[in-house]
C-alpha positions as a Markdown table, in Angstrom:
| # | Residue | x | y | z |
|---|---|---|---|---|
| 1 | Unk | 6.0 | -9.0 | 15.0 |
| 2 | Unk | 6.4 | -9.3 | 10.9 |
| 3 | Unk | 3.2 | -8.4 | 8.9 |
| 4 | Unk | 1.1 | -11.1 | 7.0 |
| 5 | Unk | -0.6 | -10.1 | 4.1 |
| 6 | Unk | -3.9 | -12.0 | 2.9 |
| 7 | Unk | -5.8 | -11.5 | -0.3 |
| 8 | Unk | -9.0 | -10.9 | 1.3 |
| 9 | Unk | -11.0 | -10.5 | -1.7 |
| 10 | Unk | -11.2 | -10.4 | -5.1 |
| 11 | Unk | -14.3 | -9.0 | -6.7 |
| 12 | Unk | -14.1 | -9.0 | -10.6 |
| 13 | Unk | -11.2 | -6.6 | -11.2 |
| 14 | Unk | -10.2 | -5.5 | -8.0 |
| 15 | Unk | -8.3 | -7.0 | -5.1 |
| 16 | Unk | -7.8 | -6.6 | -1.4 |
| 17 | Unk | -4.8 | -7.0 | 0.4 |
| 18 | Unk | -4.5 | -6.5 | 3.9 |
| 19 | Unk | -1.3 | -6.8 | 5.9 |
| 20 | Unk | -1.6 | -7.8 | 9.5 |
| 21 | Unk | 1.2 | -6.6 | 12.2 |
| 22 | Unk | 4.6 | -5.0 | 11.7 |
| 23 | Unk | 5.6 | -3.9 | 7.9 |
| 24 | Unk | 9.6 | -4.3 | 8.3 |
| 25 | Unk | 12.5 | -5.7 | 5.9 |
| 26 | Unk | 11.5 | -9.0 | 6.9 |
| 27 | Unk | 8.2 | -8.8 | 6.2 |
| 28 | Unk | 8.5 | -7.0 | 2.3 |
| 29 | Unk | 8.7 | -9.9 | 0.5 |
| 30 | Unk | 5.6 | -12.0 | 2.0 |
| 31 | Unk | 4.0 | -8.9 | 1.3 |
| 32 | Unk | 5.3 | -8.6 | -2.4 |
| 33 | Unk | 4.3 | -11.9 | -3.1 |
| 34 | Unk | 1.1 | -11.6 | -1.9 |
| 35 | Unk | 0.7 | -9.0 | -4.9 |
| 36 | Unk | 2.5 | -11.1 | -7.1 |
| 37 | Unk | -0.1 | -13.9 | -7.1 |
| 38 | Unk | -2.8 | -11.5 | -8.1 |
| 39 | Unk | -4.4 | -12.6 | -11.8 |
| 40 | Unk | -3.9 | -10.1 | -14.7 |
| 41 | Unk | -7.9 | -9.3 | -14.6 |
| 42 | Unk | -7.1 | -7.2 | -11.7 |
| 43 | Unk | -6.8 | -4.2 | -12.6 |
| 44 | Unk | -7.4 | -1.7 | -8.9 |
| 45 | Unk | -5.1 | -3.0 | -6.2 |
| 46 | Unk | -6.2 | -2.4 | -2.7 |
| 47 | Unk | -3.9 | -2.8 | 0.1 |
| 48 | Unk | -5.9 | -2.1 | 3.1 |
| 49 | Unk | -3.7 | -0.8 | 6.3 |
| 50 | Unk | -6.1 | -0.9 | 9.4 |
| 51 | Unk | -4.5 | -3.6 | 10.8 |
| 52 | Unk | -0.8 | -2.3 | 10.7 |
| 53 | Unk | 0.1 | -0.2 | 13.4 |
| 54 | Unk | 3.3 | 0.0 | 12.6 |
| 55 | Unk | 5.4 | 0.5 | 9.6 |
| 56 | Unk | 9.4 | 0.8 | 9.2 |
| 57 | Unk | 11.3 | 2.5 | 6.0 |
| 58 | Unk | 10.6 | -0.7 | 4.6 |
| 59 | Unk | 7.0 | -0.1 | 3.8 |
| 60 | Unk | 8.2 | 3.2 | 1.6 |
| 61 | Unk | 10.1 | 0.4 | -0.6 |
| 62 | Unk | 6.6 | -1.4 | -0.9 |
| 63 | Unk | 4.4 | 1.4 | -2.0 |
| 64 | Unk | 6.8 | 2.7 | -4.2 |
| 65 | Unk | 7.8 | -0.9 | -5.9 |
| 66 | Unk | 3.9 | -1.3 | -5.6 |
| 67 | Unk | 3.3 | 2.2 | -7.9 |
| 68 | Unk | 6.0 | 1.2 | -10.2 |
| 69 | Unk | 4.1 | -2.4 | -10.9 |
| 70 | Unk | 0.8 | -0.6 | -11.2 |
| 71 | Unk | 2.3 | 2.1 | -13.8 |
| 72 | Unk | 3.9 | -0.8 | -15.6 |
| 73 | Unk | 0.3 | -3.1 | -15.4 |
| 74 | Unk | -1.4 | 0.1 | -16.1 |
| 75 | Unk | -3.8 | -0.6 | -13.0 |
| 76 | Unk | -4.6 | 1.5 | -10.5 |
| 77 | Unk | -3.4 | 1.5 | -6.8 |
| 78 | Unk | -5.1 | 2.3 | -3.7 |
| 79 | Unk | -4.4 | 3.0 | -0.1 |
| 80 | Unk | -6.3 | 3.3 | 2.5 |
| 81 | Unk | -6.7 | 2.4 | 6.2 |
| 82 | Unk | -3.9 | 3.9 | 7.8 |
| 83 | Unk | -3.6 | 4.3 | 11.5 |
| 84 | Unk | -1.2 | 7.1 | 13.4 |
| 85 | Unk | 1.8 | 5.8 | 12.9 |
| 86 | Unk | 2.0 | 4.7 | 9.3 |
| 87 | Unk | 0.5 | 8.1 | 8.4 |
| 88 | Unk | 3.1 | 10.1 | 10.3 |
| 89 | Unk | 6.2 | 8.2 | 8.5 |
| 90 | Unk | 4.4 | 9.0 | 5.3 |
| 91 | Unk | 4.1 | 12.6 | 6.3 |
| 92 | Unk | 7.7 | 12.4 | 7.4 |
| 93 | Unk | 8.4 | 11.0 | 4.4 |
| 94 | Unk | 6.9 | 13.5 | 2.0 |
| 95 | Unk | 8.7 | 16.5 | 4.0 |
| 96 | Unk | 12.0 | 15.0 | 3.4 |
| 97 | Unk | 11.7 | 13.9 | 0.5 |
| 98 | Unk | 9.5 | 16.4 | -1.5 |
| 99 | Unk | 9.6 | 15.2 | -5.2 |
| 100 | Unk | 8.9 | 11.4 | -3.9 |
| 101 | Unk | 5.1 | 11.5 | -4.3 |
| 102 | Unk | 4.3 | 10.4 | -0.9 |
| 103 | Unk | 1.4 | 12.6 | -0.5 |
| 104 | Unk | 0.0 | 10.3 | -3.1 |
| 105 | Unk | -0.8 | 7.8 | -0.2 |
| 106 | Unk | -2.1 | 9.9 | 2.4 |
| 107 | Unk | -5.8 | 10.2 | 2.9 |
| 108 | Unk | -7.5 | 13.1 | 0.9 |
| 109 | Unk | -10.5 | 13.6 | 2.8 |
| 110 | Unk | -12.0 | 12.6 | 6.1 |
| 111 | Unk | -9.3 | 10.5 | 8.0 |
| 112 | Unk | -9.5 | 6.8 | 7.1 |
| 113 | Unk | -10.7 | 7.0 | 4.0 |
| 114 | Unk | -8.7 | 6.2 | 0.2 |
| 115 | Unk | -6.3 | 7.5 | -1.6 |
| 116 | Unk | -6.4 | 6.6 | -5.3 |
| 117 | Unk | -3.6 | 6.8 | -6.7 |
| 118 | Unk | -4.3 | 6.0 | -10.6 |
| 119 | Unk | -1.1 | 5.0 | -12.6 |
| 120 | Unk | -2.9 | 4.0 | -15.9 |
C-alpha cells in the first residue's frame, strides 16, 4: 500500500502533514508535493508519522530533501509520531551512516513525542 499525504492543518505558520500507509519510491513524490503546496507563511513543517507503519529507504530521501527545503526556506522541521518500524530504519540508518544526521529525527524524550529539528 503507497502512503497518502494530507495537509491536515494549517494554523497560522505551521502545517501538518500526515502520510497514511506505506512511505516507498512510489509514494515520494505525492508526498513531496503535498509539501510543495504549502504557502510561504509557513514557516514549522510538521509531518506527523502515526499512521505509517512502514517505511522503505525511500522515506530517508524525504526527510533529508525535506531538511534541505527547510534550511533553504529557513523554517523549521518537525517529526514526530513514529511507530517501530520507521524508528528502527532511522536507528539503522544513523549507525551506518554516522555523519548523516539521522538522529535528528528520532524522538528525544518520552517515545512518541517531537523531534525539532530547526534549520533556520
Amino acid at each position: 500500500m503507497t502512503s497518502t499525504a494530507t495537509i491536515t492543518s494549517i494554523d497560522g505558520d505551521t502545517a501538518v502533514i500526515t502520510p497514511r500507509g506505506d512511505i516507498d519510491h512510489d509514494s515520494l513524490p505525492g508526498l513531496e508535493s503535498a509539501a510543495g503546496l504549502l504557502p510561504t507563511s509557513v514557516t514549522r513543517v510538521v509531518w506527523d508519522f502515526h499512521r505509517v507503519h512502514f517505511m522503505a529507504v525511500a522515506a530517508l530521501h524525504l526527510l533529508d530533501r525535506q531538511r534541505s527545503a527547510c534550511q533553504e526556506a529557513r523554517t523549521t522541521l518537525v517529526v514526530t509520531g513514529l511507530l517501530a518500524q520507521p524508528r528502527h530504519l532511522l536507528l539503522m540508518a544513523a549507525q551506518a551512516i554516522p555523519d548523516g544526521s539521522w538522529n535528528e529525527f528520532l524522538p528525544t524524550g518520552n517515545p512518541g513525542t517531537s523531534t525539532f529539528t530547526p534549520c533556520a
